[in-house]
MIDOSE-1310 file (N, C-alpha, C; in nm, 2 decimals, decimal comma, always signed):
residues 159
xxxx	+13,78/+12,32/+7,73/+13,84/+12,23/+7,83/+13,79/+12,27/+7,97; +13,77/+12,15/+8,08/+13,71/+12,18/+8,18/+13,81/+12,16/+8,31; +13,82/+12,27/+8,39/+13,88/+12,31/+8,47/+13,80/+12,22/+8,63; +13,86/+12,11/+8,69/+13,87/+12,04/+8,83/+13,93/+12,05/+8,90
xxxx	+13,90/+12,05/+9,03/+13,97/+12,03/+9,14/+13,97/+11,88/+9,24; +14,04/+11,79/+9,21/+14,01/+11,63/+9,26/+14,11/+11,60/+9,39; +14,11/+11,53/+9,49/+14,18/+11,54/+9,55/+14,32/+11,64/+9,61; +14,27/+11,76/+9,59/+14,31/+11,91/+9,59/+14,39/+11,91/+9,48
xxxx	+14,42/+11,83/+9,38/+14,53/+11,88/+9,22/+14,42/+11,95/+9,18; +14,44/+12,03/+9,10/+14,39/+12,10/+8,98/+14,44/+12,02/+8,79; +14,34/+11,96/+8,76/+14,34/+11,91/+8,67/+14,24/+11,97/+8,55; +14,28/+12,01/+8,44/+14,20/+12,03/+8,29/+14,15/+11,90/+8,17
xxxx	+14,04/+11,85/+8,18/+14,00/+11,75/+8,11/+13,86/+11,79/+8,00; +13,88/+11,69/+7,93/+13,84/+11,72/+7,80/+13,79/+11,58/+7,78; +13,68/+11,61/+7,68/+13,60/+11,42/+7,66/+13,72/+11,36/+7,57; +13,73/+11,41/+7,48/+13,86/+11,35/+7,37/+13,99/+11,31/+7,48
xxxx	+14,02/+11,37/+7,58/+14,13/+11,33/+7,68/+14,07/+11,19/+7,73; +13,94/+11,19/+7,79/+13,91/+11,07/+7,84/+13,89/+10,97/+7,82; +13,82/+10,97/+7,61/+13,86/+10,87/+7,54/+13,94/+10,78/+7,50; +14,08/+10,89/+7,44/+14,21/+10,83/+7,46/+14,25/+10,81/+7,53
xxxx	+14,27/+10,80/+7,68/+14,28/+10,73/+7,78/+14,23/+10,58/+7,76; +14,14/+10,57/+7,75/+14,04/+10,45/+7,79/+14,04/+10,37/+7,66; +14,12/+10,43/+7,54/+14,05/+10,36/+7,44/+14,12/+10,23/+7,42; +14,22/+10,15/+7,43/+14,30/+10,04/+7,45/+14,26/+9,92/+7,64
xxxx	+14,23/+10,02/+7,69/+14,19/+9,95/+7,82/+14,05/+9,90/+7,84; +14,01/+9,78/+7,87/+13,92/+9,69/+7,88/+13,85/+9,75/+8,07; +13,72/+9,78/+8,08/+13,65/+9,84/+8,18/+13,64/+9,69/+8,29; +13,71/+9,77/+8,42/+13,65/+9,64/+8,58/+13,54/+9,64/+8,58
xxxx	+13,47/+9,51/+8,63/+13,36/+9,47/+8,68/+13,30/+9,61/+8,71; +13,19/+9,61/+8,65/+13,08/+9,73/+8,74/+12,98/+9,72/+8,88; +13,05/+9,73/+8,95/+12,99/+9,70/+9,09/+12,82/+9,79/+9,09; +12,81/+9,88/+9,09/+12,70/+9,99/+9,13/+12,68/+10,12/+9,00
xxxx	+12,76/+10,17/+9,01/+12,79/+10,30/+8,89/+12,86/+10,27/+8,83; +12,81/+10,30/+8,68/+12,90/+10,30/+8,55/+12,86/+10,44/+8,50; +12,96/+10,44/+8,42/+13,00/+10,57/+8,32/+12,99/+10,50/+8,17; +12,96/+10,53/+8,09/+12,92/+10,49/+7,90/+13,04/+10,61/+7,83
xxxx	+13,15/+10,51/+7,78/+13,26/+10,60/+7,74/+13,28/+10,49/+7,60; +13,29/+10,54/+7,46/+13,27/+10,52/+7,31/+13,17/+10,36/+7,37; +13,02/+10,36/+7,40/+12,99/+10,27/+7,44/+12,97/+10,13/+7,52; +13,11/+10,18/+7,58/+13,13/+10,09/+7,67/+13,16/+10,11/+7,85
xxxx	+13,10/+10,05/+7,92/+13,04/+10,07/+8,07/+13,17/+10,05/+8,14; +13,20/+10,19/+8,22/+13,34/+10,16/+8,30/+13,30/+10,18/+8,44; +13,38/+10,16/+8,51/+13,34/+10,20/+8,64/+13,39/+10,35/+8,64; +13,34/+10,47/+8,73/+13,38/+10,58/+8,76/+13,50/+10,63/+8,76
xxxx	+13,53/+10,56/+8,89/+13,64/+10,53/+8,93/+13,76/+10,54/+8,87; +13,75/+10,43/+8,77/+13,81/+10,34/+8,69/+13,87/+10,47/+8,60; +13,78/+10,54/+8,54/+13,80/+10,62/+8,45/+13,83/+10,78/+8,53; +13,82/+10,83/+8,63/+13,92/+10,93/+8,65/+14,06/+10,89/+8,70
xxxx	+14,08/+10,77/+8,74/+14,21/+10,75/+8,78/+14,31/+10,73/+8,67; +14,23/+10,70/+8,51/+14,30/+10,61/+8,43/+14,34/+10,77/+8,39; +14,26/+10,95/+8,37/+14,28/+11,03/+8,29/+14,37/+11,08/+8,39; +14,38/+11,10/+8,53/+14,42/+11,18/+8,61/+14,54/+11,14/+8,66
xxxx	+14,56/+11,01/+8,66/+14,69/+10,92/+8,74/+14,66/+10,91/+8,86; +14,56/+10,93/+8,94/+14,53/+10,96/+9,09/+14,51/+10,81/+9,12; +14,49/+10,77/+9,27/+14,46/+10,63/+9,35/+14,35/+10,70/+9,32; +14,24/+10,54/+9,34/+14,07/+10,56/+9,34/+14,07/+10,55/+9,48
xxxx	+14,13/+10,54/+9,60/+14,09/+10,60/+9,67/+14,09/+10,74/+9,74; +14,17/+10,81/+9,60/+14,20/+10,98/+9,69/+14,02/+11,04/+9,65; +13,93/+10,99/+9,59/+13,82/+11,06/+9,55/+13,67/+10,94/+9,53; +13,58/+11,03/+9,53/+13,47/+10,96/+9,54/+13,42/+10,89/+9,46
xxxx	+13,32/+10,79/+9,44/+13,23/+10,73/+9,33/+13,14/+10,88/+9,26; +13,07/+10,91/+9,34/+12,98/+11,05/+9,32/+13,04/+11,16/+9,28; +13,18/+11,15/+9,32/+13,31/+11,29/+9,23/+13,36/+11,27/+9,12; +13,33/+11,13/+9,11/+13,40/+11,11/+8,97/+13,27/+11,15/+8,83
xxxx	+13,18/+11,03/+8,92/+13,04/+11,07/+8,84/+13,00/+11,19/+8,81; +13,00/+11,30/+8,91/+12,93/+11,45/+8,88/+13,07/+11,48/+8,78; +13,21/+11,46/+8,78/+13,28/+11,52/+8,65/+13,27/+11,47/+8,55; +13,23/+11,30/+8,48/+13,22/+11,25/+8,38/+13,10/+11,29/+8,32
xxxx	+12,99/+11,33/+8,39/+12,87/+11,43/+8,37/+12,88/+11,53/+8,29; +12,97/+11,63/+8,37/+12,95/+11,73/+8,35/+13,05/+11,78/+8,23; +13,15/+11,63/+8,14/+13,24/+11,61/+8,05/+13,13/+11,56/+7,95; +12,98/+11,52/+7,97/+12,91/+11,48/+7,83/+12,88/+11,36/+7,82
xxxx	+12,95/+11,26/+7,92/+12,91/+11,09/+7,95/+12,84/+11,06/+8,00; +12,72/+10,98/+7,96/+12,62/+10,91/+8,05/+12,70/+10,83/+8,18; +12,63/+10,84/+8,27/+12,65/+10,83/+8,40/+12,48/+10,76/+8,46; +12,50/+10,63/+8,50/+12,43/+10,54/+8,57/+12,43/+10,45/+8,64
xxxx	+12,33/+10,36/+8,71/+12,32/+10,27/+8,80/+12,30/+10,14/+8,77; +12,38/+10,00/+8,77/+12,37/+9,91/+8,69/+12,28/+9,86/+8,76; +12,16/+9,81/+8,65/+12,01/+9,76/+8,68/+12,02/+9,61/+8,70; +12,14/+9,54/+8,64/+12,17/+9,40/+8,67/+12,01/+9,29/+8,61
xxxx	+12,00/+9,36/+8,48/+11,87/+9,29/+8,41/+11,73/+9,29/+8,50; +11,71/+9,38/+8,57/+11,64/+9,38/+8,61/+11,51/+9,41/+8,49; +11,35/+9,37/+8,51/+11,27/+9,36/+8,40/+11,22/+9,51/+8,44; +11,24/+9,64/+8,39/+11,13/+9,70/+8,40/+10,99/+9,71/+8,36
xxxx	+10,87/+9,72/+8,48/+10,74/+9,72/+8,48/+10,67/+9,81/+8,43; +10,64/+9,73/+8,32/+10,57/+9,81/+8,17/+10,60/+9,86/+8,06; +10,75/+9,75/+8,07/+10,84/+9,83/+7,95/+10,77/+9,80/+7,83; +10,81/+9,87/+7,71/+10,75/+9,79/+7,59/+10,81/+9,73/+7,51
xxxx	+10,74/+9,56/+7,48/+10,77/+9,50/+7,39/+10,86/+9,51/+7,25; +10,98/+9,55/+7,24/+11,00/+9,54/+7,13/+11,04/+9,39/+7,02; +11,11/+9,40/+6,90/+11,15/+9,30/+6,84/+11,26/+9,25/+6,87; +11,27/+9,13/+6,91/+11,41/+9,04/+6,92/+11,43/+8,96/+7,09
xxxx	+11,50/+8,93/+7,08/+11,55/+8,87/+7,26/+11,55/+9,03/+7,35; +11,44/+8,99/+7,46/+11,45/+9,08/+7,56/+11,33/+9,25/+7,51; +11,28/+9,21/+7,46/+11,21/+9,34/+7,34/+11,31/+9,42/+7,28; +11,44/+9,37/+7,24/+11,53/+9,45/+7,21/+11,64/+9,50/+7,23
xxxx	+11,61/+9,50/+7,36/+11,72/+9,56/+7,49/+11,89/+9,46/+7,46; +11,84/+9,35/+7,39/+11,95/+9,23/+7,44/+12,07/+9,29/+7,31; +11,97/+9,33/+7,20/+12,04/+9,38/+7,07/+12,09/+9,54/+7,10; +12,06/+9,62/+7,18/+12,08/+9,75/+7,18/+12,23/+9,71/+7,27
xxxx	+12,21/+9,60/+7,35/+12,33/+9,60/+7,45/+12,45/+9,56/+7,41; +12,46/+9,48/+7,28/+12,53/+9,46/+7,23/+12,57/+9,50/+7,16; +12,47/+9,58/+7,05/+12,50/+9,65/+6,90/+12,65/+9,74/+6,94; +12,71/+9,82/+7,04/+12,84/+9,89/+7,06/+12,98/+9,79/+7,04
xxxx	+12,90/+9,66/+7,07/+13,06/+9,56/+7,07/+13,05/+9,47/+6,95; +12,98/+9,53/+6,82/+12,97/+9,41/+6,70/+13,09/+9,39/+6,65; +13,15/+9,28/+6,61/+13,26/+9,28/+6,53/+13,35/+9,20/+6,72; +13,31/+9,24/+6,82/+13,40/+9,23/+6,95/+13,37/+9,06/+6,99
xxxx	+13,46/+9,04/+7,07/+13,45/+8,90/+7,17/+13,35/+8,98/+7,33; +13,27/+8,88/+7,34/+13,18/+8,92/+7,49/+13,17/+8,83/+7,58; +13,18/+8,86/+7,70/+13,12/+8,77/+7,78/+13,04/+8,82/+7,84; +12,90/+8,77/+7,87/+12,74/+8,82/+7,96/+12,74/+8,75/+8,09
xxxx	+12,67/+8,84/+8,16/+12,64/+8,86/+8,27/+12,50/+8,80/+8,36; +12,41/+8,85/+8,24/+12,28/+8,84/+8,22/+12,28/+8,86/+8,06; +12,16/+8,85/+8,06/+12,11/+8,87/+7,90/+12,12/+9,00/+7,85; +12,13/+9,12/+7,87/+12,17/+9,23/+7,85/+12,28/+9,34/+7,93
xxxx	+12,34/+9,23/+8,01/+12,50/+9,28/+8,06/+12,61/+9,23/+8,03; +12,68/+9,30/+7,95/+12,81/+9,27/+7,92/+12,92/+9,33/+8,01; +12,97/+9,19/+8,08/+13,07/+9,21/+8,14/+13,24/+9,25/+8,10; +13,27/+9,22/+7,94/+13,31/+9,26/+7,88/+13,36/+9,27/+7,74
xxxx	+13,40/+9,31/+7,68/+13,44/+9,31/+7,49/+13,59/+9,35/+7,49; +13,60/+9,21/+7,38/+13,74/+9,25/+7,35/+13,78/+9,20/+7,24; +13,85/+9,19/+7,12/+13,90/+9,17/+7,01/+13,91/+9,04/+6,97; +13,94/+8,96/+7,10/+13,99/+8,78/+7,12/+13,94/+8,71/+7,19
xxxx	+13,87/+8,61/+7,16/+13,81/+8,53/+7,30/+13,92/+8,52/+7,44; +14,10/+8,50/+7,35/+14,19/+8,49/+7,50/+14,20/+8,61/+7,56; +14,13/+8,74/+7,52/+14,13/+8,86/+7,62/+14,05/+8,82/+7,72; +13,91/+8,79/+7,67/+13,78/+8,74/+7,73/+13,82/+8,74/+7,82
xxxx	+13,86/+8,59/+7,80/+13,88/+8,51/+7,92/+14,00/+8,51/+8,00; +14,09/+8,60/+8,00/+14,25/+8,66/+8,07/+14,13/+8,77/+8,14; +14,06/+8,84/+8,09/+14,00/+8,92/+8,18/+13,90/+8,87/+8,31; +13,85/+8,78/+8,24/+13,71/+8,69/+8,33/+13,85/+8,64/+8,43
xxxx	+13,95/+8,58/+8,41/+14,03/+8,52/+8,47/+14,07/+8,63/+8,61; +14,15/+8,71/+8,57/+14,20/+8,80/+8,63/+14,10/+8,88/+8,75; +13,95/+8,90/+8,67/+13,88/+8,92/+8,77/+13,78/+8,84/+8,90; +13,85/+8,69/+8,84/+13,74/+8,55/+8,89/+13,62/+8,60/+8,88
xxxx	+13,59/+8,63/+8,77/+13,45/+8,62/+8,71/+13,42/+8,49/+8,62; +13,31/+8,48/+8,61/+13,27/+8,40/+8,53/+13,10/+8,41/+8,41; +13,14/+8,42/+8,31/+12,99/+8,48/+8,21/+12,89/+8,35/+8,19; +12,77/+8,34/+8,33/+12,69/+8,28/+8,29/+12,61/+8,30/+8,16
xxxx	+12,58/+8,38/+8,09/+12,54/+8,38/+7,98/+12,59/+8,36/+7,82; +12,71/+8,33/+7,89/+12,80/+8,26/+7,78/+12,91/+8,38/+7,72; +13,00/+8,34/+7,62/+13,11/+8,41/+7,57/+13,06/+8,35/+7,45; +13,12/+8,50/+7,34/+13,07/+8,50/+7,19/+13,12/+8,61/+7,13
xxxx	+13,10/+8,57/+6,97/+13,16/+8,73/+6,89/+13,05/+8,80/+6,84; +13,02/+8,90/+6,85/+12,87/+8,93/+6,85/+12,91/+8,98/+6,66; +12,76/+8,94/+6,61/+12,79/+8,97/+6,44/+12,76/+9,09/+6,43; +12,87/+9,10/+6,29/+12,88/+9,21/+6,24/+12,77/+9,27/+6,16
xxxx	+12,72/+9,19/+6,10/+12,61/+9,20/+5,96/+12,51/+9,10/+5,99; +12,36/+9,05/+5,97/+12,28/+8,98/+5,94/+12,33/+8,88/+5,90; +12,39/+8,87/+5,77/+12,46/+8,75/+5,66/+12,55/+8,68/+5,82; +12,66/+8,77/+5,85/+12,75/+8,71/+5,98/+12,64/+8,61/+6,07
xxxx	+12,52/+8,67/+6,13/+12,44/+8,63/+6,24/+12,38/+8,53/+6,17; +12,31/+8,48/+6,03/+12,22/+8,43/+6,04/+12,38/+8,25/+6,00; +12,46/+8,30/+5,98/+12,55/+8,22/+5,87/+12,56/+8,21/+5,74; +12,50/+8,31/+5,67/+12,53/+8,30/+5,54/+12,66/+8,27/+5,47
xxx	+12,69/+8,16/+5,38/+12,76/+8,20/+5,33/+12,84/+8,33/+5,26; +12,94/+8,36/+5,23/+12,98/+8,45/+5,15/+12,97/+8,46/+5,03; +12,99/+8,57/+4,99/+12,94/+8,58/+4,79/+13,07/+8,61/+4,75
């Protein structure tokens, strides 16, 4: 367990603490920095307030980030589809990227952002969209249940 100091409390956190926190709660809009917690993109923020009880404004974007770091969580800058120059080609929509972005919410309801941003997953299309609502967002790239299996994606019937 890792020993912090956040807006002068002394707090002890653990990745498994920060999981179960977050594992029922659906991630806000990612403005700039996200954090990658059981594959899904939260805001910083979002996520030491939810483990610590603290306001997001007693502490930083960059203090939350250097602790979710240094707890084992990818920690990044949302690229907002931007095409990286000279990526390579892979198989499928986007060389791949569009399936990698998704593959974490299969079986989930989505709504996109872009073609490899998911603004968010949730169990029911009416979370979806109670969320899109709540945030006045809206998923230009549409809302969908991403498949579970090939058979799911292509339509196969069942056996």
């Amino acid at each position: 367990m890792a020993h912090f100091t956040i807006a002068g409390e002394e707090f002890e956190l653990e990745p498994g603490k920060v999981e179960a926190c977050l594992r029922t709660l659906l991630p806000d809009p990612v403005q700039e920095h996200y954090v990658v917690v059981r594959g899904r993109r939260f805001p910083p923020k979002q996520v030491i307030s939810c483990v610590t009880g603290l306001d997001r404004a007693d502490f930083t974007t960059h203090q939350a980030r250097r602790i979710l770091r240094r707890l084992g969580f990818v920690a990044a800058r949302a690229a907002h589809d931007e095409e990286p120059a000279g990526a390579p080609a892979g198989d499928g929509p986007r060389g791949g990227r569009q399936a990698e972005a998704l593959r974490p919410h299969m079986g989930k309801w989505v709504a996109l952002a872009g073609p490899t941003e998911v603004l968010v997953a949730a169990d029911s299309p009416q979370e979806v969209l109670a969320w899109l609502a709540r945030h006045e967002l809206r998923a230009p790239y549409g809302m969908f249940r991403v498949p579970v299996s090939p058979a799911d994606a292509e339509g196969a019937a069942p056996e």
